[in-house]
N, C-alpha and C positions, 0 to 999 in steps of 0.2 A: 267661870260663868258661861253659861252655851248662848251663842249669838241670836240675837232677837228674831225671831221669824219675821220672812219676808211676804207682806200681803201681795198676794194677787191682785192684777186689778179687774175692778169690775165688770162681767160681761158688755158687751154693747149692744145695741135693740137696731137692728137692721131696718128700714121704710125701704122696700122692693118694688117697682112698677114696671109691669110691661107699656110696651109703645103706643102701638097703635092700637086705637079704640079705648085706652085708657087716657092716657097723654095728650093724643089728639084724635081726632075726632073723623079719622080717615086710615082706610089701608094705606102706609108706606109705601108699597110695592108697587099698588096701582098707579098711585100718583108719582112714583119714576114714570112708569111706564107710560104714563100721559105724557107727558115731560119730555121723554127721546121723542116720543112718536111726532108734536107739536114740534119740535127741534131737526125733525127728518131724520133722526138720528138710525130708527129703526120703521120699518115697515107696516102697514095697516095687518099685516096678516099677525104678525109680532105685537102688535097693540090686540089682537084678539086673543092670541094663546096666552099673554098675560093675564088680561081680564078673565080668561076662561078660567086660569090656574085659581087665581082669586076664588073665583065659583068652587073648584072643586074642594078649596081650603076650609072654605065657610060650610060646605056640605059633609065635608069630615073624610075625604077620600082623595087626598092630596098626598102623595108620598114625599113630603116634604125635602126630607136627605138627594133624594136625586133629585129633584128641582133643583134645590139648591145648586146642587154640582155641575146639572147641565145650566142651568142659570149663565153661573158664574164662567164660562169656558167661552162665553162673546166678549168678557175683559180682559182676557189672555193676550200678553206682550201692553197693555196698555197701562201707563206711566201713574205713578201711586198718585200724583202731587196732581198732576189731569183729572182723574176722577174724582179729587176733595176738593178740587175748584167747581168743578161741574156737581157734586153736589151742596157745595155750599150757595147756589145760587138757585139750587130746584130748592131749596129751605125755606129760601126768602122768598121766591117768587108764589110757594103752592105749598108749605107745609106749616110757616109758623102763622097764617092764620087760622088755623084748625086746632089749636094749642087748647085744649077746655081750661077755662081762668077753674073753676072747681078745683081741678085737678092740680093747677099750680097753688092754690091753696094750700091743700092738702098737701105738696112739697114743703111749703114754708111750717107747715103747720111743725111738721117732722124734722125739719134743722131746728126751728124753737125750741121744741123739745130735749133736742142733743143727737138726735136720731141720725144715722148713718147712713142717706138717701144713694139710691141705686137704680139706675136704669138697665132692667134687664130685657133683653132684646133678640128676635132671633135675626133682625138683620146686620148687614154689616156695620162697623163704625163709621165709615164716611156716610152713613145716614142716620146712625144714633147720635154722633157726638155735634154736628150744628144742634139738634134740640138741648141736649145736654149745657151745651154752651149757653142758649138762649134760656135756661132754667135754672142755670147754675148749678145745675149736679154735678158733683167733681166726680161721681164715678159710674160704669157703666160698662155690662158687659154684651158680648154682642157674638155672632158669629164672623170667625175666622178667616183671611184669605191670606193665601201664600204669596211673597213677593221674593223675588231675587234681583238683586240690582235697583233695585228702585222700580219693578212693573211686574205686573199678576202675571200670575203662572198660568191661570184658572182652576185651580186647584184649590179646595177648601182644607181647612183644617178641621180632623173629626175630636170631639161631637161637634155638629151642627148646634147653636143654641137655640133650640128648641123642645119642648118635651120633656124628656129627661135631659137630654144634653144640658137644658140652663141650669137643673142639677148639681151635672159636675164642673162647671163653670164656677157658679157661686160657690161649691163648696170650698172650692182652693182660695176664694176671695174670701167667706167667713172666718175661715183659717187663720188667715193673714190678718184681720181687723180685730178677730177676738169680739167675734159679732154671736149673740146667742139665738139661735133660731126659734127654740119656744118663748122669744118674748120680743118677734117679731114679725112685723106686717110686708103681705104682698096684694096688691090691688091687680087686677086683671079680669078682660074683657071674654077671656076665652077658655073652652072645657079642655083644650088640650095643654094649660097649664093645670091643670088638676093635680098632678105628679109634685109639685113645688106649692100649692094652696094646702095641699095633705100634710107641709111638714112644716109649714108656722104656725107661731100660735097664733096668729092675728090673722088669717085669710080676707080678703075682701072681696066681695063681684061688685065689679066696678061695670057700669054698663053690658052688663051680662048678654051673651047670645042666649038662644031659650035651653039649650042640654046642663048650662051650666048655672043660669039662675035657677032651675028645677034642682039643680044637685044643691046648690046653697040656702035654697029654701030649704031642703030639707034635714040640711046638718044644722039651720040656722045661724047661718052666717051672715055678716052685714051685707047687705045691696046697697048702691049707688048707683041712680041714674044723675047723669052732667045733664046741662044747659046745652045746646045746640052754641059754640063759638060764633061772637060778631068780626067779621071780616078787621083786620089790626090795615090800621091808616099808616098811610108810609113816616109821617111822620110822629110816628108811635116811639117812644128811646129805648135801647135795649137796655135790656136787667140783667142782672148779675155777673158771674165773673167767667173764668175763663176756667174749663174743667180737666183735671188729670184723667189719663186715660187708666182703665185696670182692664187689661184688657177690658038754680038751686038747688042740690042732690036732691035726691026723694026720700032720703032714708029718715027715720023717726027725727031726730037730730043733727047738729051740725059736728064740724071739729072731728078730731080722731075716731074712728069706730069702738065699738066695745069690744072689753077683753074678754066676754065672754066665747066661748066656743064648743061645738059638738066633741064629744071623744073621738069619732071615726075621723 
Protein backbone atom coordinates (compact mmCIF):
# COMPACT_ATOMS: atom_id res chain seq x y z
CA UNK A 1 0.00 0.00 0.00
CA UNK A 2 1.98 3.47 -1.04
CA UNK A 3 1.92 6.03 1.96
CA UNK A 4 -0.69 8.60 2.15
CA UNK A 5 0.32 11.91 0.49
CA UNK A 6 1.42 14.50 2.52
CA UNK A 7 -0.57 17.96 2.17
CA UNK A 8 1.00 20.92 1.90
CA UNK A 9 -0.01 23.62 3.95
CA UNK A 10 -1.72 26.34 2.87
CA UNK A 11 -0.25 29.63 1.53
CA UNK A 12 -0.38 32.47 3.96
CA UNK A 13 -1.78 36.16 2.83
CA UNK A 14 1.08 38.58 4.00
CA UNK A 15 -0.69 42.55 5.34
CA UNK A 16 2.79 44.69 4.36
CA UNK A 17 2.96 48.46 5.46
CA UNK A 18 5.50 50.97 5.11
CA UNK A 19 6.28 53.55 8.19
CA UNK A 20 6.05 56.68 7.68
CA UNK A 21 3.17 58.55 6.15
CA UNK A 22 1.22 55.27 6.35
CA UNK A 23 1.68 54.21 10.16
CA UNK A 24 2.15 57.54 11.15
CA UNK A 25 1.55 60.57 10.02
CA UNK A 26 5.27 62.09 9.98
CA UNK A 27 8.73 61.61 8.34
CA UNK A 28 10.71 59.38 10.74
CA UNK A 29 13.80 60.77 9.88
CA UNK A 30 12.84 64.41 10.26
CA UNK A 31 11.46 63.91 13.64
CA UNK A 32 15.07 62.23 14.79
CA UNK A 33 16.54 64.92 13.47
CA UNK A 34 14.27 67.35 15.60
CA UNK A 35 14.96 65.43 18.42
CA UNK A 36 19.22 65.49 18.47
CA UNK A 37 18.89 69.06 17.33
CA UNK A 38 16.36 70.00 20.46
CA UNK A 39 18.79 67.64 22.54
CA UNK A 40 22.05 69.54 21.32
CA UNK A 41 22.89 66.44 20.16
CA UNK A 42 23.63 67.90 16.60
CA UNK A 43 23.91 71.36 15.12
CA UNK A 44 21.38 73.82 13.50
CA UNK A 45 23.41 73.50 10.24
CA UNK A 46 22.73 69.44 10.52
CA UNK A 47 19.12 70.14 11.53
CA UNK A 48 18.99 71.83 7.82
CA UNK A 49 20.84 69.32 5.73
CA UNK A 50 18.39 66.84 7.34
CA UNK A 51 15.40 68.66 6.49
CA UNK A 52 16.84 69.56 3.08
CA UNK A 53 17.56 65.64 2.56
CA UNK A 54 13.69 65.23 3.42
CA UNK A 55 12.97 67.88 0.59
CA UNK A 56 15.04 66.38 -1.81
CA UNK A 57 13.33 62.67 -1.03
CA UNK A 58 9.85 63.94 -1.47
CA UNK A 59 11.07 65.72 -4.85
CA UNK A 60 12.31 62.27 -5.97
CA UNK A 61 16.21 63.21 -6.36
CA UNK A 62 17.44 61.84 -3.19
CA UNK A 63 20.06 59.22 -3.67
CA UNK A 64 18.96 57.31 -1.01
CA UNK A 65 21.87 54.42 -0.65
CA UNK A 66 24.45 57.09 0.02
CA UNK A 67 22.56 59.04 2.36
CA UNK A 68 22.05 56.33 4.07
CA UNK A 69 25.75 55.37 4.21
CA UNK A 70 27.04 58.85 5.02
CA UNK A 71 24.09 59.07 7.46
CA UNK A 72 24.91 56.38 9.30
CA UNK A 73 29.05 56.99 9.68
CA UNK A 74 28.01 59.93 12.67
CA UNK A 75 27.03 56.33 14.73
CA UNK A 76 30.26 54.92 14.18
CA UNK A 77 32.00 53.38 17.73
CA UNK A 78 28.49 54.31 19.32
CA UNK A 79 27.16 51.47 21.71
CA UNK A 80 24.05 49.37 20.22
CA UNK A 81 21.99 49.47 23.68
CA UNK A 82 22.80 53.83 23.70
CA UNK A 83 21.03 54.31 20.71
CA UNK A 84 17.71 51.93 21.42
CA UNK A 85 17.62 53.81 24.62
CA UNK A 86 17.79 57.00 22.89
CA UNK A 87 15.42 55.85 20.49
CA UNK A 88 13.04 54.37 22.55
CA UNK A 89 12.40 57.76 24.21
CA UNK A 90 12.31 59.94 20.74
CA UNK A 91 9.01 57.28 20.35
CA UNK A 92 7.43 58.25 23.17
CA UNK A 93 8.14 61.70 23.37
CA UNK A 94 7.48 62.63 19.24
CA UNK A 95 6.39 59.66 17.36
CA UNK A 96 3.66 57.58 18.97
CA UNK A 97 1.43 60.41 18.69
CA UNK A 98 1.38 60.64 14.98
CA UNK A 99 0.34 56.85 14.99
CA UNK A 100 -3.02 57.21 12.51
CA UNK A 101 -5.73 55.03 14.73
CA UNK A 102 -7.13 54.24 10.74
CA UNK A 103 -4.15 52.72 10.21
CA UNK A 104 -4.03 50.74 13.47
CA UNK A 105 -7.38 49.48 12.37
CA UNK A 106 -6.36 48.26 9.53
CA UNK A 107 -3.56 46.27 11.58
CA UNK A 108 -6.13 44.57 13.66
CA UNK A 109 -8.29 44.25 10.74
CA UNK A 110 -5.31 41.89 9.23
CA UNK A 111 -4.39 39.68 12.59
CA UNK A 112 -8.48 39.04 12.67
CA UNK A 113 -8.35 37.82 9.54
CA UNK A 114 -5.16 35.50 10.21
CA UNK A 115 -3.07 37.75 8.14
CA UNK A 116 0.68 37.91 8.70
CA UNK A 117 1.20 41.68 9.40
CA UNK A 118 4.63 43.22 8.53
CA UNK A 119 6.28 46.34 9.03
CA UNK A 120 8.45 47.19 6.08
CA UNK A 121 10.77 50.01 6.51
CA UNK A 122 13.58 51.58 4.98
CA UNK A 123 14.83 52.82 8.41
CA UNK A 124 16.66 51.27 10.86
CA UNK A 125 15.11 48.92 13.71
CA UNK A 126 15.86 50.94 16.62
CA UNK A 127 13.20 53.12 14.88
CA UNK A 128 11.00 50.63 13.38
CA UNK A 129 10.72 48.31 16.29
CA UNK A 130 9.43 50.88 19.41
CA UNK A 131 6.23 51.42 16.83
CA UNK A 132 6.23 47.65 16.07
CA UNK A 133 6.17 47.14 19.70
CA UNK A 134 3.52 49.76 20.42
CA UNK A 135 1.29 47.95 17.50
CA UNK A 136 1.92 44.74 18.22
CA UNK A 137 3.48 43.61 14.97
CA UNK A 138 5.72 40.85 15.71
CA UNK A 139 7.43 41.35 12.52
CA UNK A 140 9.43 43.91 10.71
CA UNK A 141 11.93 44.40 8.30
CA UNK A 142 14.14 47.43 8.08
CA UNK A 143 17.44 48.55 6.82
CA UNK A 144 20.66 47.05 8.17
CA UNK A 145 23.67 48.39 10.53
CA UNK A 146 26.76 46.62 11.06
CA UNK A 147 27.83 46.16 14.77
CA UNK A 148 31.03 44.39 16.14
CA UNK A 149 31.21 44.16 19.92
CA UNK A 150 28.20 45.66 20.70
CA UNK A 151 28.84 49.45 18.66
CA UNK A 152 28.24 50.60 14.87
CA UNK A 153 30.72 50.33 12.64
CA UNK A 154 29.01 52.97 10.37
CA UNK A 155 28.76 50.82 7.96
CA UNK A 156 25.32 49.68 6.42
CA UNK A 157 24.42 46.54 5.27
CA UNK A 158 23.58 46.26 1.43
CA UNK A 159 20.57 46.46 0.10
CA UNK A 160 19.53 49.47 1.85
CA UNK A 161 15.64 48.71 2.52
CA UNK A 162 14.38 50.55 0.15
CA UNK A 163 13.18 50.35 -3.42
CA UNK A 164 14.04 47.25 -4.62
CA UNK A 165 16.04 46.56 -1.64
CA UNK A 166 12.55 45.85 0.56
CA UNK A 167 12.36 43.49 -2.34
CA UNK A 168 15.06 41.37 -1.41
CA UNK A 169 14.45 41.67 2.25
CA UNK A 170 10.81 40.33 2.15
CA UNK A 171 11.50 37.93 -0.32
CA UNK A 172 13.92 35.87 2.10
CA UNK A 173 11.05 36.52 4.80
CA UNK A 174 8.11 35.18 2.40
CA UNK A 175 10.35 32.21 1.98
CA UNK A 176 10.56 31.54 5.55
CA UNK A 177 6.56 32.23 6.34
CA UNK A 178 5.24 30.43 3.38
CA UNK A 179 3.57 33.82 2.73
CA UNK A 180 1.87 33.97 -1.08
CA UNK A 181 2.44 37.21 -2.51
CA UNK A 182 -0.52 37.37 -5.10
CA UNK A 183 -2.96 37.18 -2.29
CA UNK A 184 -1.48 39.75 -0.48
CA UNK A 185 -1.64 43.28 0.71
CA UNK A 186 0.94 46.28 0.78
CA UNK A 187 -0.34 49.80 1.97
CA UNK A 188 2.15 52.77 1.29
CA UNK A 189 2.48 56.49 1.03
CA UNK A 190 5.13 56.59 -1.60
CA UNK A 191 5.90 56.10 -5.62
CA UNK A 192 9.22 54.86 -4.77
CA UNK A 193 7.62 51.75 -3.49
CA UNK A 194 6.02 51.12 -6.71
CA UNK A 195 8.74 48.05 -7.40
CA UNK A 196 6.84 45.89 -4.23
CA UNK A 197 2.99 47.52 -5.00
CA UNK A 198 3.78 45.95 -8.76
CA UNK A 199 4.01 42.33 -7.17
CA UNK A 200 1.00 41.97 -4.59
CA UNK A 201 -2.06 41.24 -5.44
CA UNK A 202 -3.71 43.63 -2.99
CA UNK A 203 -1.55 47.03 -3.46
CA UNK A 204 -2.89 49.90 -1.47
CA UNK A 205 -2.10 53.98 -1.59
CA UNK A 206 -2.42 54.75 1.45
CA UNK A 207 -2.17 58.54 1.86
CA UNK A 208 -0.54 58.79 -1.56
CA UNK A 209 1.95 61.66 -2.69
CA UNK A 210 0.51 62.87 -6.12
CA UNK A 211 3.07 60.57 -8.72
CA UNK A 212 1.70 57.93 -6.92
CA UNK A 213 -2.02 58.44 -6.35
CA UNK A 214 -1.94 59.27 -10.38
CA UNK A 215 -0.25 55.77 -11.00
CA UNK A 216 -3.18 54.09 -8.62
CA UNK A 217 -5.84 55.93 -10.12
CA UNK A 218 -4.97 54.64 -12.99
CA UNK A 219 -4.30 50.94 -12.42
CA UNK A 220 -7.22 51.34 -10.16
CA UNK A 221 -6.13 50.54 -7.15
CA UNK A 222 -7.67 51.35 -3.59
CA UNK A 223 -6.66 54.95 -2.12
CA UNK A 224 -6.89 55.70 1.48
CA UNK A 225 -6.74 58.91 2.82
CA UNK A 226 -6.28 58.79 7.25
CA UNK A 227 -7.62 61.30 9.67
CA UNK A 228 -4.97 63.73 10.72
CA UNK A 229 -3.98 61.77 14.59
CA UNK A 230 -5.19 63.40 18.02
CA UNK A 231 -2.24 64.12 20.16
CA UNK A 232 -2.16 60.39 22.74
CA UNK A 233 -2.45 61.84 26.51
CA UNK A 234 0.18 60.40 28.74
CA UNK A 235 -2.01 58.57 30.46
CA UNK A 236 -3.29 56.73 27.38
CA UNK A 237 -2.15 52.44 28.35
CA UNK A 238 -0.08 50.83 25.98
CA UNK A 239 -1.40 47.93 23.62
CA UNK A 240 -0.34 44.92 22.59
CA UNK A 241 2.62 42.86 23.00
CA UNK A 242 6.18 42.74 22.65
CA UNK A 243 7.39 42.07 18.90
CA UNK A 244 10.06 39.40 17.26
CA UNK A 245 12.37 40.94 15.39
CA UNK A 246 12.90 39.26 11.48
CA UNK A 247 15.23 41.22 10.60
CA UNK A 248 -12.13 58.11 8.34
CA UNK A 249 -10.31 56.84 5.21
CA UNK A 250 -11.88 58.33 2.12
CA UNK A 251 -12.15 55.34 0.12
CA UNK A 252 -15.69 54.12 -1.09
CA UNK A 253 -15.84 51.85 2.18
CA UNK A 254 -14.49 50.68 5.18
CA UNK A 255 -12.50 47.30 6.36
CA UNK A 256 -9.95 45.51 4.07
CA UNK A 257 -9.55 46.93 0.43
CA UNK A 258 -10.86 45.12 -2.64
CA UNK A 259 -9.29 42.17 -4.22
CA UNK A 260 -9.91 43.51 -7.29
CA UNK A 261 -6.74 44.72 -9.26
CA UNK A 262 -5.24 46.20 -12.76
CA UNK A 263 -3.15 43.42 -14.63
CA UNK A 264 -0.11 45.99 -14.95
Amino acid sequence: MAPPAQSRPLPRVGAFFDMDKTLIAENSASLFVQYRYQRGEISGVDLLKGLGAYLQYKLGVLDIRNWTQNTMLQFRGRGEDELEAEANRWFDEMVAETIYPEAEALVREHESAGHVVVIVSGATKFVVRPLARRLGIPHFLFTRLEVESGRFTGRVIEPVCFGEGKIYWLQQFIEAQGIDLAKSYFYTDSITDLPLLSIVGHPVAANPDPLLYRVAVRRRWPVRFFREPEPVRADDPPTRSQPTVEGSSRDAAGGLPPTTRDAN
